[in-house]
Every structure is written in C-alpha cells, then in structure tokens.
VOGU-3710 file (C-alpha; in Angstrom, 3 decimals, decimal comma):
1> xxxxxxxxxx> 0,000/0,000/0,000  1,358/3,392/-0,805  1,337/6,729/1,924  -1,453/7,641/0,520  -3,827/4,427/0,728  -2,650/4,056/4,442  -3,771/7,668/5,090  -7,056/7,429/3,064  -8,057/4,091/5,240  -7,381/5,628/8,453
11> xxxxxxxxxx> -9,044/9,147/7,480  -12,030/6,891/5,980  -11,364/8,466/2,740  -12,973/11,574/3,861  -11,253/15,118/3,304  -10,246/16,688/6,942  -10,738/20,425/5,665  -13,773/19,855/4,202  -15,268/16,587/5,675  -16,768/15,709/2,023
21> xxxxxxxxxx> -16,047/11,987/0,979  -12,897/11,738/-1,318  -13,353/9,731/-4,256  -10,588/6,773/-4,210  -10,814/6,152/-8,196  -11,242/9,941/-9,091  -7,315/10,998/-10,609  -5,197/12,811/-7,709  -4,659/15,580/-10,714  -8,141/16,316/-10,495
31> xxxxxxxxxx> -9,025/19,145/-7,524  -11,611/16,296/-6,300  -8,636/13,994/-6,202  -6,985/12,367/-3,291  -3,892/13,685/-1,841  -1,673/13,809/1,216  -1,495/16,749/3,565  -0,229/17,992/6,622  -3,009/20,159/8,342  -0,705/23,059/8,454
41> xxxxxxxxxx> 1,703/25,683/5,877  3,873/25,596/8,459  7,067/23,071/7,747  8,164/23,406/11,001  5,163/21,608/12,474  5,479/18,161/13,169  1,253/16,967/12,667  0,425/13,626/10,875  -0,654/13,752/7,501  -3,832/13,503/6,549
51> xxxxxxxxxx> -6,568/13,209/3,700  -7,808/15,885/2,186  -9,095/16,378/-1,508  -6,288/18,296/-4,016  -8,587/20,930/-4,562  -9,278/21,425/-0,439  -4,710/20,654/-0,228  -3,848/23,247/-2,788  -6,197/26,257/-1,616  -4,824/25,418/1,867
61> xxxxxxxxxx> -1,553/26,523/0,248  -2,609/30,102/-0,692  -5,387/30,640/2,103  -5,760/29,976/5,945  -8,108/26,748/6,232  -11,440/27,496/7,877  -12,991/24,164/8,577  -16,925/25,570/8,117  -20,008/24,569/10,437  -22,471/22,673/9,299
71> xxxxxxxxxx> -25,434/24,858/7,349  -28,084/23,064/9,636  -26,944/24,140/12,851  -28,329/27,174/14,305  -25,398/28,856/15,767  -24,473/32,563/16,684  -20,604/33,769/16,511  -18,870/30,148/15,724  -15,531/29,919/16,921  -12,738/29,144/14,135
81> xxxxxxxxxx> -12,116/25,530/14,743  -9,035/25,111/13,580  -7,808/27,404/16,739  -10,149/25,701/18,795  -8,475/22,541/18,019  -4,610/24,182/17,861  -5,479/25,765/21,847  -6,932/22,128/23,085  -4,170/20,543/21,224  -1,767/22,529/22,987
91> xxxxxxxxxx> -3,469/23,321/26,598  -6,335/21,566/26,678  -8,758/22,609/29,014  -12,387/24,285/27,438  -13,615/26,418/24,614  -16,825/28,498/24,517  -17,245/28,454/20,669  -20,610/29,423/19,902  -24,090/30,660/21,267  -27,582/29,357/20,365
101> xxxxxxxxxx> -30,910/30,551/20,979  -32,070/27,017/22,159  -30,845/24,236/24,066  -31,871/21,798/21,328  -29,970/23,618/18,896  -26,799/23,607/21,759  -26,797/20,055/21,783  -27,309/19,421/18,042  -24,126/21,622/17,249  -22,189/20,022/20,568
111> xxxxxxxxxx> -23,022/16,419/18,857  -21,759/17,900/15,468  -18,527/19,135/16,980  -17,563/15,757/18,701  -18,411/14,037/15,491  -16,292/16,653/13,793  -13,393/16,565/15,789  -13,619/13,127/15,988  -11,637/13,604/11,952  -10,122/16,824/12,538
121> xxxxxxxxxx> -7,800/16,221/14,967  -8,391/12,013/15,959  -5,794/12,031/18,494  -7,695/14,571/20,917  -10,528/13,317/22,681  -13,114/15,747/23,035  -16,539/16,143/24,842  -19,110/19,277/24,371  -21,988/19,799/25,794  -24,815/22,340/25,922
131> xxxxxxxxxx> -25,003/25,353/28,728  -27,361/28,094/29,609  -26,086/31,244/30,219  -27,878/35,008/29,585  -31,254/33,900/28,480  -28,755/31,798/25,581  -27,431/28,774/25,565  -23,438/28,125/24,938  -22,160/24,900/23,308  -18,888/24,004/24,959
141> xxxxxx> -15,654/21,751/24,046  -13,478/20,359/26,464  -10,529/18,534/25,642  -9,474/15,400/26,593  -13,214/14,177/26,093  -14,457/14,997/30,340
//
C-alpha cells in the first residue's frame, strides 16, 4: 500500500478540511482527487498527515483553512475551529465556541462538533456539551473528552 492508501483508510477516505467523501478512483490531478497533507503551511510543524481532496490541499496553500459549520446548525458567533483545536491541542482545558438561541440547537451543534473533531484532529478526545447562560445557551468543548 502506498502513503497515501494508508492515510485514506485511516481518514475513511474523507477530506479533513472539508469533511466531504474523497473519491478513491477519481485521478489525484483532479481538484476532487486524493492527496496527502499535513493540516498546516507551516514546515516546522510536526502533525500527521492527513486526507484531504487536491482541490481542499492546494487552496490550503494560498489561504488559511477554515474548517466551516455545518449549514443546519443554528449557531451565533462560531468559533474558528481550527484554533479551537490548535489551543486544546496545545493546553487543553475548554472552549466556549458558539451561542444558540435554544438548548436543542446547543446540543445538536455540541453532537456535530464531537463528530467533527472526531476527523479533525483524531488524536484529541473531546466532549461538548450544551449550557445556559444570559437567556442563551453556549455549546462548549473540552478537551481530553471529560
């Protein structure tokens, strides 16, 4: 198996900017192609590679990634989650990283974020959960999944 096809079966051939499934027969010249990245422009960093489609890999290159939230969720000032997950990755601790007007929708985007982070960064174990707070509700992350 080549670097790629090991990465690709771990990742579960889904891309980790854009969480989209990559196609595993679609040419890695095409932007919907496989390739191999490294989560970061920065050299220096020592991350593990991961799966992400050429298209996603080379606009990385040119752009700081923004990993979007889901369209469904109902969800006031979203945190960036690639810091979220840099700041747990490196402290750990908890994140306040966005503000909904119900509890329901609190929990919905607290279940989307473990699910999410779950491929984002697989090594951290995260946990999130729903809390009220001034007539609001705030979906938070905690690292190390408590």
């Amino acid at each position: 198996m080549s670097l790629l096809d090991d990465v690709a079966e771990r990742d579960g051939w889904r891309c980790w900017v854009c969480d989209a499934p990559v196609d595993p027969d679609m040419s890695v010249n095409d932007p919907r192609g496989p390739s191999v990245d490294s989560r970061t422009a920065d050299r220096k960093a020592k991350l593990p590679e991961r799966l992400a489609h050429r298209g996603c890999n080379t606009r990385k290159g040119a752009v700081k990634v923004v990993i979007p939230w889901a369209e469904h969720l109902h969800v006031v000032e979203p945190a960036p989650l690639i810091s979220v997950a840099q700041r747990l990755e490196r402290k750990g601790g908890r994140e306040l990283v966005a503000r909904c007007p119900t509890e329901r929708d609190a929990q919905d985007a607290a279940d989307w974020l473990v699910d999410r982070f779950s491929r984002l960064v697989p090594d951290l174990p995260v946990a999130a959960h729903a809390e009220p707070g001034g007539g609001q509700f705030l979906v938070v992350v905690t690292a190390g999944g408590r």
